[in-house]
KEKE-3310 file (N, C-alpha, C; in steps of 0.2 Angstrom, whole numbers, plus 5000, padded with zeros to 4 digits):
npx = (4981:4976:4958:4945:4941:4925:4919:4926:4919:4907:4898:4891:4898:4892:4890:4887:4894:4890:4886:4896:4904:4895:4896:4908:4910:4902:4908:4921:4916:4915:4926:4934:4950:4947:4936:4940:4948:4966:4963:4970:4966:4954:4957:4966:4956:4951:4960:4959:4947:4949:4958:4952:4943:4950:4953:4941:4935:4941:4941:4949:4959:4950:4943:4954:4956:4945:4945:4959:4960:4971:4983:4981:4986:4998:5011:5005:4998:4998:4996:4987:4991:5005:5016:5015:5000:4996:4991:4993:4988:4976:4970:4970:4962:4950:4949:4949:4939:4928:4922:4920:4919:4907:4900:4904:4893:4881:4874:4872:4863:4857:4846:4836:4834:4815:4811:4818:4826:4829:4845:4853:4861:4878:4887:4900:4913:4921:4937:4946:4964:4976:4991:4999:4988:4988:4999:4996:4982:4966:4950:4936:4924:4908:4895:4881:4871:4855:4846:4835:4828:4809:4800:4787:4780:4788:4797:4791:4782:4771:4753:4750:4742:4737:4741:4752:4748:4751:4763:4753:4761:4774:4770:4772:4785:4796:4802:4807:4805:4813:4815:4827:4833:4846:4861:4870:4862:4849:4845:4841:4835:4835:4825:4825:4810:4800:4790:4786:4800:4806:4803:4792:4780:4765:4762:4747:4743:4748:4762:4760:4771:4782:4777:4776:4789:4795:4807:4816:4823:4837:4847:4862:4876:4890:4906:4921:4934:4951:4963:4983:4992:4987:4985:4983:4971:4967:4954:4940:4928:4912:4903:4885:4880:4878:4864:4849:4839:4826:4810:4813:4824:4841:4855:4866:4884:4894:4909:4924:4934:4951:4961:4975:4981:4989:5006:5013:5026:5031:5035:5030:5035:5031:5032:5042:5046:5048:5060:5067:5079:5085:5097:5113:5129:5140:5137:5136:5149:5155:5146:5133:5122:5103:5088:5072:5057:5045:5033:5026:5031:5045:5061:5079:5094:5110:5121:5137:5152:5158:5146:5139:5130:5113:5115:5109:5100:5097:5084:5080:5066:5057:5044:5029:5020:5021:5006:4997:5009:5024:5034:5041:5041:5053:5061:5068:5081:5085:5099:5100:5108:5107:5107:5112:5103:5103:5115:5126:5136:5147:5146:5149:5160:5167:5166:5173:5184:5185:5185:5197:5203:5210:5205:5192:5188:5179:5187:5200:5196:5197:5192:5188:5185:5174:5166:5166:5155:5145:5142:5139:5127:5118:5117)
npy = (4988:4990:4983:4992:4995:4995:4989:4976:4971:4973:4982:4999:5018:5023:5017:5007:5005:4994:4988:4987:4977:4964:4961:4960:4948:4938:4935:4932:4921:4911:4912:4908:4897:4885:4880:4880:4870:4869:4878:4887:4903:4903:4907:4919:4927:4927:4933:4946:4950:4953:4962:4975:4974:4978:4989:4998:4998:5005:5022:5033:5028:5024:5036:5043:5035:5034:5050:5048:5037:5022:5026:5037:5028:5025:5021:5022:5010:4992:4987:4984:4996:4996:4984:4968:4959:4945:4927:4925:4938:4940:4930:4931:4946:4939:4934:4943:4948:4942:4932:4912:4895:4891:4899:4892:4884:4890:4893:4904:4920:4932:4948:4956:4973:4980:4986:4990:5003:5010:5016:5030:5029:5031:5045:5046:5058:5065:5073:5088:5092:5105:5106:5116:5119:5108:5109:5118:5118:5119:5125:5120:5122:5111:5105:5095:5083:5076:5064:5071:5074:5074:5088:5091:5079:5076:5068:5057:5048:5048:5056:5073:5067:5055:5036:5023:5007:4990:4980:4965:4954:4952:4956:4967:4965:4967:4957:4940:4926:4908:4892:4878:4864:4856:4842:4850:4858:4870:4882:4897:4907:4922:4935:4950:4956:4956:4961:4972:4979:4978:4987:4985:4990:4999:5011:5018:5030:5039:5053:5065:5075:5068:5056:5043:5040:5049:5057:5068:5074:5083:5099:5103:5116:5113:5116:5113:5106:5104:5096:5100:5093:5081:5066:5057:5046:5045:5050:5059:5058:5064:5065:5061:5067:5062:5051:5055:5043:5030:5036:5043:5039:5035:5046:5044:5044:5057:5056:5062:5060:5062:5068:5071:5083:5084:5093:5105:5108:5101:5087:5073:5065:5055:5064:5075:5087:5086:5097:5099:5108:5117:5121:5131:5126:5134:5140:5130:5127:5138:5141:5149:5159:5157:5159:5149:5141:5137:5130:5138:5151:5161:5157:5159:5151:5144:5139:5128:5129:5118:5109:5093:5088:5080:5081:5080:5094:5098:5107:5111:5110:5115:5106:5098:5099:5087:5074:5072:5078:5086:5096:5096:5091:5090:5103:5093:5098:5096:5095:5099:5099:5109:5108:5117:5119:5126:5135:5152:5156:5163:5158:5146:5143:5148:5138:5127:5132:5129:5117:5112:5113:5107:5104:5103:5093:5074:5065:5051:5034:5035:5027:5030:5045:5044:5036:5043:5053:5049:5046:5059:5061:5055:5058)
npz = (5042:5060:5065:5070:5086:5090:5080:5079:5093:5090:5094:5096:5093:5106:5118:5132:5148:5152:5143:5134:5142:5141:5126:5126:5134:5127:5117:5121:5129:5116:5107:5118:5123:5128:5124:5109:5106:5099:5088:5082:5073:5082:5093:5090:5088:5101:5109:5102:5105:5115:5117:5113:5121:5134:5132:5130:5140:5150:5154:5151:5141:5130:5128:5123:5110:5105:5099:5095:5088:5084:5083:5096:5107:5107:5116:5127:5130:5130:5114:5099:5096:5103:5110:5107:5110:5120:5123:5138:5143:5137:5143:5156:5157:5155:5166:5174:5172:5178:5174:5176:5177:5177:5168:5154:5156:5153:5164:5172:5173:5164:5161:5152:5144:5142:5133:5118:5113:5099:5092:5081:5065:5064:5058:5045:5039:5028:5030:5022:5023:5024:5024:5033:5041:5049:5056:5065:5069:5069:5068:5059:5050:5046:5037:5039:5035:5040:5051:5063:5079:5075:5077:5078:5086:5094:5091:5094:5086:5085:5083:5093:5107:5105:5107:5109:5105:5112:5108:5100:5097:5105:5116:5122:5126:5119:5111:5108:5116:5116:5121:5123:5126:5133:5135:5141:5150:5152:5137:5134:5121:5114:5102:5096:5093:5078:5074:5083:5081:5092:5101:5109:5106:5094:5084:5081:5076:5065:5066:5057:5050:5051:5046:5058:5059:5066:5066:5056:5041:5039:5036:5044:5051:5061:5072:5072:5082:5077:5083:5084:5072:5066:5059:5042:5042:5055:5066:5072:5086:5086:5098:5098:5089:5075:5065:5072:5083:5077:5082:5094:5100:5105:5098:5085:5081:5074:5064:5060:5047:5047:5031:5021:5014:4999:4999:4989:4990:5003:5010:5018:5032:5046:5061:5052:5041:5024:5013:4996:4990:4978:4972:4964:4957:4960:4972:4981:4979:4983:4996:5003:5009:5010:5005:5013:5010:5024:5037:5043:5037:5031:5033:5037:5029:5029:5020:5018:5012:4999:5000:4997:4983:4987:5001:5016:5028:5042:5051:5066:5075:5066:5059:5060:5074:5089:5090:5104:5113:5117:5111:5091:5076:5065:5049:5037:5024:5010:4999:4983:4968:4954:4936:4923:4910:4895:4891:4889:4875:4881:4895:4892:4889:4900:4908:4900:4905:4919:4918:4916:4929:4943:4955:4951:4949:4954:4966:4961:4965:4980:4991:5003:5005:4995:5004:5017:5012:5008:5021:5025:5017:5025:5040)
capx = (4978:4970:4952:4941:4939:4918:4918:4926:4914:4900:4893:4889:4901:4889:4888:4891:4902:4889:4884:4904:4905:4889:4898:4916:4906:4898:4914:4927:4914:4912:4932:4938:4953:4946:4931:4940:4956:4969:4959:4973:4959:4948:4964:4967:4950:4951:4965:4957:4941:4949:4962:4948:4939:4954:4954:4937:4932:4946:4940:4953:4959:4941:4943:4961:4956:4936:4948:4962:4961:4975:4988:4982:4987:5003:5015:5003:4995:5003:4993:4990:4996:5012:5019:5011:4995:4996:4985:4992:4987:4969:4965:4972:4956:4944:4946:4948:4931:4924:4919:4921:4918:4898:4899:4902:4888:4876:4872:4873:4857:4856:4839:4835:4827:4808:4809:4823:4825:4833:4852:4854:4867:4883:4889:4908:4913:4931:4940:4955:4966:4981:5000:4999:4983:4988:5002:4993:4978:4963:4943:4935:4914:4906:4890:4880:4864:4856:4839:4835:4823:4803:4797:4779:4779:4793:4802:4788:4780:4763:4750:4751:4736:4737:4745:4753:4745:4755:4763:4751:4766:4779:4766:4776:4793:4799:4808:4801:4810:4812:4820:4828:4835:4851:4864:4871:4858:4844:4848:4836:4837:4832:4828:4820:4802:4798:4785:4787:4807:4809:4800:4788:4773:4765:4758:4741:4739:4757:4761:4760:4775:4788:4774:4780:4798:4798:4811:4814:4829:4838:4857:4864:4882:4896:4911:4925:4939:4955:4970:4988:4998:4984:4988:4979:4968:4966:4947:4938:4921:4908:4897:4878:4880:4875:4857:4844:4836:4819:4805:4814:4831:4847:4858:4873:4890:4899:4915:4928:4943:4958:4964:4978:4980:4998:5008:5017:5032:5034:5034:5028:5040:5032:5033:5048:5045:5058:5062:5071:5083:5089:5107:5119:5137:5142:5132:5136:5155:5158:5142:5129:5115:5098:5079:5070:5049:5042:5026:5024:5034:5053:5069:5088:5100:5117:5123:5144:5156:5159:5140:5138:5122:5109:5116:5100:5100:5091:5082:5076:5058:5051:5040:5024:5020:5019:5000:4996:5015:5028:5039:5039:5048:5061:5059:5074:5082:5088:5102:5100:5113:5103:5112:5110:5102:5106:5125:5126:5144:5152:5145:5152:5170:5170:5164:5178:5190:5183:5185:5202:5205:5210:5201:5185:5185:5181:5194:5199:5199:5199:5184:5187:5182:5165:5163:5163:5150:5139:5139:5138:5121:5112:5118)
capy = (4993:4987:4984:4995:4989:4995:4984:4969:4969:4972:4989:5005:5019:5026:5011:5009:4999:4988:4984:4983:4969:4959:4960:4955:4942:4933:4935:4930:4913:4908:4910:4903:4892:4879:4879:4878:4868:4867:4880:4895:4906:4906:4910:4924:4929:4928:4941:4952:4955:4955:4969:4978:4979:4983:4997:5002:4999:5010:5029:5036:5022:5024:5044:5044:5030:5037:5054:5048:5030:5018:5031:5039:5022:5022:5024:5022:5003:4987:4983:4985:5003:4996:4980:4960:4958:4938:4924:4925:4944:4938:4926:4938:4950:4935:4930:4949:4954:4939:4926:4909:4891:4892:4904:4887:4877:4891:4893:4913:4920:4938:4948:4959:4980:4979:4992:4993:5011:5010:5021:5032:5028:5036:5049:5048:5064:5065:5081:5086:5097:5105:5104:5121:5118:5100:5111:5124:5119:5121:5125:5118:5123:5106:5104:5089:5081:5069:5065:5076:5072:5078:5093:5091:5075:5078:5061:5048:5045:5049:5063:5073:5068:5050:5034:5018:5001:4986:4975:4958:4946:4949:4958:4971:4964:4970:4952:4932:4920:4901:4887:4872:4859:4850:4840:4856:4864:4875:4887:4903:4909:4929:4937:4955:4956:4958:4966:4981:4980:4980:4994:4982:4993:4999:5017:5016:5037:5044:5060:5070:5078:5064:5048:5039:5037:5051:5061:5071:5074:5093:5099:5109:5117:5113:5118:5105:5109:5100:5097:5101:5084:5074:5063:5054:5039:5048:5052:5062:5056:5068:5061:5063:5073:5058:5055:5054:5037:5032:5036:5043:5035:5041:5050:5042:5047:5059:5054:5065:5056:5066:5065:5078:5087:5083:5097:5106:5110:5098:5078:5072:5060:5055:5072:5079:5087:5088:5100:5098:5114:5117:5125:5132:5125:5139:5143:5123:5127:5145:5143:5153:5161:5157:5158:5143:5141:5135:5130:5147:5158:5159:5158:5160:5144:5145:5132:5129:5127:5112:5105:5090:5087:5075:5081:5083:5098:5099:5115:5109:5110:5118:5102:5098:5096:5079:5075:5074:5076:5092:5097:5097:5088:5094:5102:5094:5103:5088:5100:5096:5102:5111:5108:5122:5114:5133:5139:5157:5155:5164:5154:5138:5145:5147:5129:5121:5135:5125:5109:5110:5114:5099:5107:5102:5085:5072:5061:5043:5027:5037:5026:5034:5052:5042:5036:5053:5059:5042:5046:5066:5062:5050:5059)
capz = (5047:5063:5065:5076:5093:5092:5076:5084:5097:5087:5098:5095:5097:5112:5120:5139:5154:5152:5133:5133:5146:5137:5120:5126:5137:5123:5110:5126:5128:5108:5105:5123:5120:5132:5121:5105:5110:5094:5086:5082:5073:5088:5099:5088:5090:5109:5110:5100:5108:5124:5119:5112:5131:5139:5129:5131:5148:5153:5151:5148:5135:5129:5128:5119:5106:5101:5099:5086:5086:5086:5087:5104:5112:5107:5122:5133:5129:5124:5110:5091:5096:5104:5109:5106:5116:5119:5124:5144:5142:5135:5149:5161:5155:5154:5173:5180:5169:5183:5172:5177:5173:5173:5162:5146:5154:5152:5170:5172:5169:5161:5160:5146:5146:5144:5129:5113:5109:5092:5091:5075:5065:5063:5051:5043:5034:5027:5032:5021:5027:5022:5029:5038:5046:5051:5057:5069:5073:5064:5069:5051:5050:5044:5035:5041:5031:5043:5053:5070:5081:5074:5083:5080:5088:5099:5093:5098:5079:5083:5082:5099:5110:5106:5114:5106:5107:5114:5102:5099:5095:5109:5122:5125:5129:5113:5113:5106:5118:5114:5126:5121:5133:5129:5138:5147:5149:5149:5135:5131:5113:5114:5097:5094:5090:5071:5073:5085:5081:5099:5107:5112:5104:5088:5083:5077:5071:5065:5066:5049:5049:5051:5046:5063:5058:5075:5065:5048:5039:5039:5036:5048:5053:5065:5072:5075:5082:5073:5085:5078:5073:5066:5051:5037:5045:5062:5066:5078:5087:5089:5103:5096:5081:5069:5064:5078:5083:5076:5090:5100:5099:5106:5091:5084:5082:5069:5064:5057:5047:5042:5026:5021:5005:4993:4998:4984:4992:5006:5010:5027:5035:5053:5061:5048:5033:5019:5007:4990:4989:4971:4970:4960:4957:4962:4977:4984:4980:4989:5000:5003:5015:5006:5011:5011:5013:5030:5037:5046:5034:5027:5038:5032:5030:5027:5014:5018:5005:4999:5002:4992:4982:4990:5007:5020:5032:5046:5054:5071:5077:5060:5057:5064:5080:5091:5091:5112:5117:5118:5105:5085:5071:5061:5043:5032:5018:5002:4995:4974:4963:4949:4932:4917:4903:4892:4892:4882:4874:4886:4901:4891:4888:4907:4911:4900:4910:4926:4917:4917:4934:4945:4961:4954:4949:4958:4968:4958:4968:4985:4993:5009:5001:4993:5012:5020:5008:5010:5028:5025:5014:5027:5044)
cpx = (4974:4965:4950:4939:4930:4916:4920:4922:4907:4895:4895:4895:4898:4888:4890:4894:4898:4886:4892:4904:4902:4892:4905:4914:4907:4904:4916:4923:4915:4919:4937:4942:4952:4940:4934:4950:4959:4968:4963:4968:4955:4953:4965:4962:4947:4955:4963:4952:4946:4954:4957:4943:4943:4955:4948:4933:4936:4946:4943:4955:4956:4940:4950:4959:4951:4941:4953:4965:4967:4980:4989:4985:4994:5009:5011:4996:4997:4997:4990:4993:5004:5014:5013:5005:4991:4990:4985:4988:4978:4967:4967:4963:4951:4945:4945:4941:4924:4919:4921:4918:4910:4897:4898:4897:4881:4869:4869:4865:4856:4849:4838:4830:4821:4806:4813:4821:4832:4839:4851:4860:4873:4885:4896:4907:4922:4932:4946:4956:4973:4987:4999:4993:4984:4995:5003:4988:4971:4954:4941:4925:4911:4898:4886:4871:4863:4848:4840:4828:4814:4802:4790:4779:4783:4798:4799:4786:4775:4760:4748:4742:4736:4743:4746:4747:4750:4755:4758:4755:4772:4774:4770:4781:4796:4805:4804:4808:4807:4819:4820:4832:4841:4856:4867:4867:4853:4846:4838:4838:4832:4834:4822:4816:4800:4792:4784:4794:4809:4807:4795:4779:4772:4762:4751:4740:4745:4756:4762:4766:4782:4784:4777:4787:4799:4804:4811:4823:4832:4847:4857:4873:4887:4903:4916:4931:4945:4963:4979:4993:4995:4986:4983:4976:4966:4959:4948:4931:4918:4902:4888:4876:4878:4867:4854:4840:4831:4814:4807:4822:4838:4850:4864:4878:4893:4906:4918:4935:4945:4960:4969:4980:4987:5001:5012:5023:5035:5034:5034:5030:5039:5029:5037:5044:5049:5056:5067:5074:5086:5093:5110:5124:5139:5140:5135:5146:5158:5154:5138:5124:5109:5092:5077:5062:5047:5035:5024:5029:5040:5057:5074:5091:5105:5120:5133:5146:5159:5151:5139:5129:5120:5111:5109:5104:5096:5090:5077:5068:5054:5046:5032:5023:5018:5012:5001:5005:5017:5028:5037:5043:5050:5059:5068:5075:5086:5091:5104:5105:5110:5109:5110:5108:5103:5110:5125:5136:5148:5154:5149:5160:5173:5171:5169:5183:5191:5186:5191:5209:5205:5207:5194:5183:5185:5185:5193:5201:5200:5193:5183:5184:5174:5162:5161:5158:5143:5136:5136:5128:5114:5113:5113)
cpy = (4989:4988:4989:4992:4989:4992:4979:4966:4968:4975:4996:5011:5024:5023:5011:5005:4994:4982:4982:4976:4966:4958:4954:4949:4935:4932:4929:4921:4910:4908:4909:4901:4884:4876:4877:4875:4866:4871:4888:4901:4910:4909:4917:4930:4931:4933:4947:4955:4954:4960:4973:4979:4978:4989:5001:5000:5003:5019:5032:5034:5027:5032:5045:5042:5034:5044:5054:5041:5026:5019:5034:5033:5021:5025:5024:5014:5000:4983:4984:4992:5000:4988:4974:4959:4949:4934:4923:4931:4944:4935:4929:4942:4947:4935:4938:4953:4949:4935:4919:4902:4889:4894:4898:4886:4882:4893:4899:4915:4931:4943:4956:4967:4978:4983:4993:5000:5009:5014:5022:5030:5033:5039:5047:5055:5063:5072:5081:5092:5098:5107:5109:5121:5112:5104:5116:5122:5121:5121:5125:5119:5116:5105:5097:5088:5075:5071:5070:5074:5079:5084:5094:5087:5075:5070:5055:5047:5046:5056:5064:5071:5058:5043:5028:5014:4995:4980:4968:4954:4947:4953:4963:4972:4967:4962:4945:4928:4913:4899:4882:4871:4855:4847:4843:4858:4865:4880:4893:4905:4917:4932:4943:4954:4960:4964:4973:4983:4981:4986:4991:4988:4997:5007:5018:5024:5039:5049:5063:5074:5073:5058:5044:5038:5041:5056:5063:5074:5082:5093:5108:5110:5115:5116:5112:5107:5103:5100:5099:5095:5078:5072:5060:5048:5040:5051:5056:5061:5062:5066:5064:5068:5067:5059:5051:5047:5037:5032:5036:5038:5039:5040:5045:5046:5052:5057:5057:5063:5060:5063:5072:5077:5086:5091:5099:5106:5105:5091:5076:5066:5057:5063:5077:5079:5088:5091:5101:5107:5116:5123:5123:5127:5127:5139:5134:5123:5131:5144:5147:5154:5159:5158:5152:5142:5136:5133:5136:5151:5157:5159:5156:5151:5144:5137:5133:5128:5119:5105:5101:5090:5080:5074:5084:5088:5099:5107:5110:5115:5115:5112:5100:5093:5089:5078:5072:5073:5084:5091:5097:5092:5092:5096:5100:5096:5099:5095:5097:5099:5105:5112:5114:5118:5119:5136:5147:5152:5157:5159:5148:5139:5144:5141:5126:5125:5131:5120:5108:5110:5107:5099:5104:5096:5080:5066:5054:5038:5029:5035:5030:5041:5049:5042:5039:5056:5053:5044:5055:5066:5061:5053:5062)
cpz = (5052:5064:5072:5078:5093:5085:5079:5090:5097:5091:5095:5098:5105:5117:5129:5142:5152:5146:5131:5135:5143:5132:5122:5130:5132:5118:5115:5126:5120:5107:5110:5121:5123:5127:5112:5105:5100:5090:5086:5079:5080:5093:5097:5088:5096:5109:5104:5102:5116:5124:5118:5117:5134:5137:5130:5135:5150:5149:5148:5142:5130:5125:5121:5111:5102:5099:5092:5086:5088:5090:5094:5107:5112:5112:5128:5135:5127:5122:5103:5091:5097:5104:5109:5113:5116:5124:5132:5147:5139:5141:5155:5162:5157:5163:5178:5178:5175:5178:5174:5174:5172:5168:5154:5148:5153:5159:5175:5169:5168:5160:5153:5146:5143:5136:5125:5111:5104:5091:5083:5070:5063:5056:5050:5038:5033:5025:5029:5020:5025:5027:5035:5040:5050:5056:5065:5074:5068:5067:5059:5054:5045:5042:5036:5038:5037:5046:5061:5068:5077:5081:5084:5084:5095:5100:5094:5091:5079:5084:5092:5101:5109:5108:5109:5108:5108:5110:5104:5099:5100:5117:5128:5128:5125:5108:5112:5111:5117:5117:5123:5128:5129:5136:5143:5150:5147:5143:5133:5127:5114:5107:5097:5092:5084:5070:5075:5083:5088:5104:5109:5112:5097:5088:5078:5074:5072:5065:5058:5045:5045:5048:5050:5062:5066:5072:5056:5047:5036:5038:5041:5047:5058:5066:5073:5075:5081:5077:5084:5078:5070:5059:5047:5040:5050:5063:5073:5080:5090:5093:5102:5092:5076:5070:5069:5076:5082:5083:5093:5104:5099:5096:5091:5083:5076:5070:5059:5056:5046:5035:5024:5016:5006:4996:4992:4984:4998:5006:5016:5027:5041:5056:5058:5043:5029:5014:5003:4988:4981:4971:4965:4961:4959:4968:4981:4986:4984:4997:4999:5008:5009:5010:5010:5015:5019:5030:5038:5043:5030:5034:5032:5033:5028:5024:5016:5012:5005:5001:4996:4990:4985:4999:5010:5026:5036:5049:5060:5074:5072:5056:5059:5071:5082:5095:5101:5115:5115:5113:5099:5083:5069:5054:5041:5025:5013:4997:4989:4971:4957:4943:4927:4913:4897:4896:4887:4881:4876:4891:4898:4891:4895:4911:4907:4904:4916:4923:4917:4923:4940:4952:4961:4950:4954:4958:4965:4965:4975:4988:5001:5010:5000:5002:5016:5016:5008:5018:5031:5024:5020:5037:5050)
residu = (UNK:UNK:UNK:UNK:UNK:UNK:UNK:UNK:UNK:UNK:UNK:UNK:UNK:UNK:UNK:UNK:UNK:UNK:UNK:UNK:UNK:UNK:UNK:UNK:UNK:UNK:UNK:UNK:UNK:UNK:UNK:UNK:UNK:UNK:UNK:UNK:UNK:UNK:UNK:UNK:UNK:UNK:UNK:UNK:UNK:UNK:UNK:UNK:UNK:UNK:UNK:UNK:UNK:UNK:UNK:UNK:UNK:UNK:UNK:UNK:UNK:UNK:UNK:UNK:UNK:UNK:UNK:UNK:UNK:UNK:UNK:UNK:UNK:UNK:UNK:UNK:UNK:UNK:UNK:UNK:UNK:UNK:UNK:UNK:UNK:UNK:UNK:UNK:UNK:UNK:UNK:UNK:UNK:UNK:UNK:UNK:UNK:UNK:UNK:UNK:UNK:UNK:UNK:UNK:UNK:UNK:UNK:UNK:UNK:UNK:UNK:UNK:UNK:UNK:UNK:UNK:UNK:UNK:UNK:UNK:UNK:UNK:UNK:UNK:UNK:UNK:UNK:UNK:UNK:UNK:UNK:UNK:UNK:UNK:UNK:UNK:UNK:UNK:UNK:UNK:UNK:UNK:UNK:UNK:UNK:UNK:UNK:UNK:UNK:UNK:UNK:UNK:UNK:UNK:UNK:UNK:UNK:UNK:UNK:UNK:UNK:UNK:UNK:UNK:UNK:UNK:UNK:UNK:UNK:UNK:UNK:UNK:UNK:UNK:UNK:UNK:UNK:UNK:UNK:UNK:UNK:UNK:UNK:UNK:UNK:UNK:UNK:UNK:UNK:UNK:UNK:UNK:UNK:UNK:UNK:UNK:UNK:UNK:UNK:UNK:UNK:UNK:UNK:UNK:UNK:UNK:UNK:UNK:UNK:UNK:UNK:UNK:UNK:UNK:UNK:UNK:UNK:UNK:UNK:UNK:UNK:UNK:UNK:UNK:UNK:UNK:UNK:UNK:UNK:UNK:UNK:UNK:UNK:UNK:UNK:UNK:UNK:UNK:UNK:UNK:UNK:UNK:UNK:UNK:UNK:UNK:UNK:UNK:UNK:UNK:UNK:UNK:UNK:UNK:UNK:UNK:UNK:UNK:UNK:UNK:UNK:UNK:UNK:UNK:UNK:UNK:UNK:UNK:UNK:UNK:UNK:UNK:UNK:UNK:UNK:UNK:UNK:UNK:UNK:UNK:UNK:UNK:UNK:UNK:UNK:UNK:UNK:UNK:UNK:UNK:UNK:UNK:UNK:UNK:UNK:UNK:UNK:UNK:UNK:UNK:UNK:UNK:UNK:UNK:UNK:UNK:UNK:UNK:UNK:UNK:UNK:UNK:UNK:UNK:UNK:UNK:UNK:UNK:UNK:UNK:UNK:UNK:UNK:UNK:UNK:UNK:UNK:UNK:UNK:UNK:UNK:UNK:UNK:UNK:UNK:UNK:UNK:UNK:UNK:UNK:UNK:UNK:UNK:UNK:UNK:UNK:UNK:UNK:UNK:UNK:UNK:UNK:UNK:UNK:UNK:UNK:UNK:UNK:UNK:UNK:UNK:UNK:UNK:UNK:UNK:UNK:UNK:UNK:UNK:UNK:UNK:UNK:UNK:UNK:UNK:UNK:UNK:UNK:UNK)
# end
């Protein structure tokens, strides 16, 4: 399975144009191939974060993908969705993201926000959904346990009326910086401040409600509306439905996976689903009109005479629809021959009657007959 692109870049899925750029920067520098010459790994490394922000620096991309993941891209991106995304296709990305060769010696200088507000993290919830909903279309009501912002406080951690104090150990950068000097270069080493975790201040009187955390933990409902076509591994991102950031800290993401329920009756093929017909002898030799169950109801099928068993039937566009595209798949009908396993004595008298009829055995040594029924089955 391929990896998520906001796992490979090691961001948030709320992230913006520019915590993209930053990440894929710092990746795009570290697995270079100029920087690691010979070094297939690192290569393989480099074209992976760089497919992964050409996909989400491009909104729409970015919209399809956060939606139903790999699959949205397929047909409309070459890359783990569709075809080979190679290493002239990676440094393609690196030069048009406007990096250049300062960028190894360290020469580029970056500057940093004044204040970490802390992001909540994400929910997953697995949604399982059975054939004729996956089939329709489905609004599903979602129960969610998670933090939401304090009301008494209104999200900041303290009792109203008072006011932080500014961190002692990073002085309100939120941020310890340390310079080293080397051969290249100046380098600055930038790490979060232990102390305040990056908000660059502390809360001397919490609020009573929440004890500073800024938030409190509640279950509420949702509605989530379920497209028709979606498959097993295919999620949906809820933009700020996870649980609320401490002090005051955007919300992270709900993430609705699909998983879909065994049906009893059908087998999902792609877009087709197939169903297993059990017939007569009889009923396969004369023909027959029969019903046969659907996702949306019954329809008739007319069975010819002469239908061999394990022949497939198709009944066009009774399958489930193609997620963001027109059209349906097909339900197929896998015609079985159903044997009697109880004969009364009558019924058997009449089966050697048959048995001695040379109508219904089959043809010796006639491969040209098997080959019409080989290419009957599989057609």
């Amino acid at each position: 399975m391929a990896r998520d692109y906001y796992e490979i870049l090691g961001i948030s899925r709320n992230a913006d144009a520019n915590e993209i750029k930053k990440a894929y920067r710092k990746l795009a520098l570290q697995f270079h191939p100029d920087k690691n010459p010979g070094d297939k790994q690192a290569e393989e490394k480099f074209k992976e974060v760089s497919e992964a922000y050409e996909v989400l620096k491009n909104p729409e991309k970015r919209r399809r993908y956060d939606q139903f993941g790999h699959s949205g891209l397929k047909g409309g991106f070459e890359g783990f969705g569709g075809f080979e995304f190679d290493l002239g296709d990676a440094l393609r990305t690196f030069m048009s993201a406007g990096f250049g060769f300062g960028d190894f010696f360290g020469t580029s200088t970056q500057t940093r926000s004044r204040r970490t507000r802390i992001r909540g993290s994400d929910l997953q919830i697995r949604l399982e959904l059975a054939l004729e909903e996956i089939a329709t279309g489905v609004t599903k009501k979602i129960k969610l346990k998670r933090f939401v912002k304090c009301q008494t406080c209104d999200g900041s951690g303290m009792k109203r009326g008072s006011s932080p104090d500014v961190c002692p150990l990073c002085h309100g950068t939120g941020e310890i910086r340390q310079t080293s000097r080397t051969i290249f270069g100046q380098f600055i080493n930038v790490t979060t401040c232990s102390e305040c975790g990056g908000e660059g201040r502390v809360i001397k009187d919490p609020c009573i409600t929440c004890y500073g955390e800024g938030r409190i933990k509640t279950e509420n409902t949702i509605s989530v509306n379920i497209p028709a076509g979606v498959a097993t591994g295919n999620y949906i991102t809820l933009r700020g439905e996870g649980h609320s950031g401490p002090r005051g800290g955007p919300s992270g993401d709900a993430i609705i996976i699909i998983e879909e329920i065994e049906h009893p009756q059908f087998e999902r093929h792609g877009d087709d689903i197939l169903y297993d017909l059990y017939l007569s002898f009889s009923q396969v030799a004369l023909g027959d009109e029969v019903e046969v169950p659907t996702l949306n109801g019954k329809a008739r099928l007319s069975i010819a005479s002469g239908t061999q068993s394990g022949r497939i039937l198709r009944m066009k566009s009774k399958g489930i629809p193609h997620l963001n595209h027109h059209g349906k798949g097909d339900q197929l009908v896998r015609v079985l021959v159903w044997t009697p396993t109880k004969l009364s004595e009558n019924e058997k008298k009449l089966f050697f009657q048959l048995a001695e009829c040379d109508g219904i055995r089959p043809p010796k040594g006639d491969k040209s007959f098997f080959r019409k029924v080989k290419e009957a089955l599989f057609e």
